[in-house]
C-alpha positions as semicolon CSV with decimal commas, in nm:
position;residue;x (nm);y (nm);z (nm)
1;X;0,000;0,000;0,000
2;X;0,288;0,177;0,068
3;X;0,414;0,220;-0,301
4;X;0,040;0,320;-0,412
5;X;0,048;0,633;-0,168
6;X;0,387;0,725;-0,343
7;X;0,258;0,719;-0,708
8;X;-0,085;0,894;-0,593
9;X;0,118;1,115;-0,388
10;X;0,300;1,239;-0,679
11;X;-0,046;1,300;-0,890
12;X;-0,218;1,503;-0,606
13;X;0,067;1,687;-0,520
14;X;0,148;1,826;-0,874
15;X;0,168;2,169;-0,937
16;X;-0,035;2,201;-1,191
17;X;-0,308;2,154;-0,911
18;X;-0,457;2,422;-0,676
19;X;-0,296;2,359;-0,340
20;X;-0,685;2,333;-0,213
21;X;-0,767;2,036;-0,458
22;X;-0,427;1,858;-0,378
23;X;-0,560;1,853;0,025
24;X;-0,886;1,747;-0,035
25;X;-0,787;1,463;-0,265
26;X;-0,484;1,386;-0,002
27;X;-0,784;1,363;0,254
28;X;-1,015;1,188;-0,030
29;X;-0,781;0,945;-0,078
30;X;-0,652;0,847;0,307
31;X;-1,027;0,878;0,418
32;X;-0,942;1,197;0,667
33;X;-1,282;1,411;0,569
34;X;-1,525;1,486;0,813
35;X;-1,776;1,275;0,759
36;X;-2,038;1,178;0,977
37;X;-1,902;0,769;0,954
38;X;-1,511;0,898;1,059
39;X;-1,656;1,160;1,323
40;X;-1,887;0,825;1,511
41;X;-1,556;0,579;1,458
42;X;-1,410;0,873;1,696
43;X;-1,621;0,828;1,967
44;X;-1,882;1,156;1,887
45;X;-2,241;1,034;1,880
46;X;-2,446;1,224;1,604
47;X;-2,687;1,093;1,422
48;X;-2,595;1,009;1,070
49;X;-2,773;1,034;0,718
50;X;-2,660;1,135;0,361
51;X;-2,740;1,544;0,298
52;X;-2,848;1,481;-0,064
53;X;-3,047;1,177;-0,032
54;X;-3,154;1,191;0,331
55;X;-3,144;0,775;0,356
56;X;-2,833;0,644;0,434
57;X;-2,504;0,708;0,653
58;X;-2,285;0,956;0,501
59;X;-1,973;0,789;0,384
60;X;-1,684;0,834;0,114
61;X;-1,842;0,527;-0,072
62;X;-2,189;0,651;-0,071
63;X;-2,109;1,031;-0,134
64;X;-1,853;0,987;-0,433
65;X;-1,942;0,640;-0,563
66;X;-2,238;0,477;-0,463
67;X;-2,486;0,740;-0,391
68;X;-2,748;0,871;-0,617
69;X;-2,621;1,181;-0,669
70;X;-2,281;1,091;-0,712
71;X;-2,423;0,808;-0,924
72;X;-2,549;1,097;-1,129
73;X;-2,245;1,232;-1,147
74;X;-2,026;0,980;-1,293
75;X;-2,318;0,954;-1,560
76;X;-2,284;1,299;-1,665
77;X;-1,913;1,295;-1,718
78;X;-1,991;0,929;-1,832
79;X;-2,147;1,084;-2,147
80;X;-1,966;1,377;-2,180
81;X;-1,631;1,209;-2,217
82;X;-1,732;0,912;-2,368
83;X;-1,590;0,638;-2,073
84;X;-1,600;0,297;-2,076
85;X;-1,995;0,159;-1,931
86;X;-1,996;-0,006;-1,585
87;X;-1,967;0,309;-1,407
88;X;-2,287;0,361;-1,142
């Protein structure tokens, strides 16, 4: 895993990037965001639900994969650049 970090490291951190995207993708990636799932494993006790779909715990997965919105998402730039189906 080690060796993955390093090549991803190199990605986010280039300088073509705004310093802001390379943190949130360096938190993206190591799953450091304050989500409501990281905040409970921490010991705060807050109740826990998605802000776009109101259903399910808010998690990396849900909010940039699995969700519906971010389903939606990956559909858009889906068909705008033309990728590969099996995304969403």
């Amino acid at each position: 895993m080690g060796m993955y970090f390093l090549v991803l490291d190199r990605v986010t951190w280039a300088p073509i990037l705004p310093l802001k995207i390379s943190f949130f993708t360096w938190c993206l990636l190591r799953n450091f965001l304050p989500l409501d799932v990281n905040i409970q494993h921490r010991g705060v006790a807050l109740g826990s639900r998605c802000f776009c779909c109101y259903g399910v715990k808010e998690s990396i997965d849900h909010l940039f994969v699995i969700g519906v919105v971010a389903t939606q998402v990956w559909r858009h730039f889906q068909g705008c650049l033309q990728l590969l189906e099996g995304i969403g």
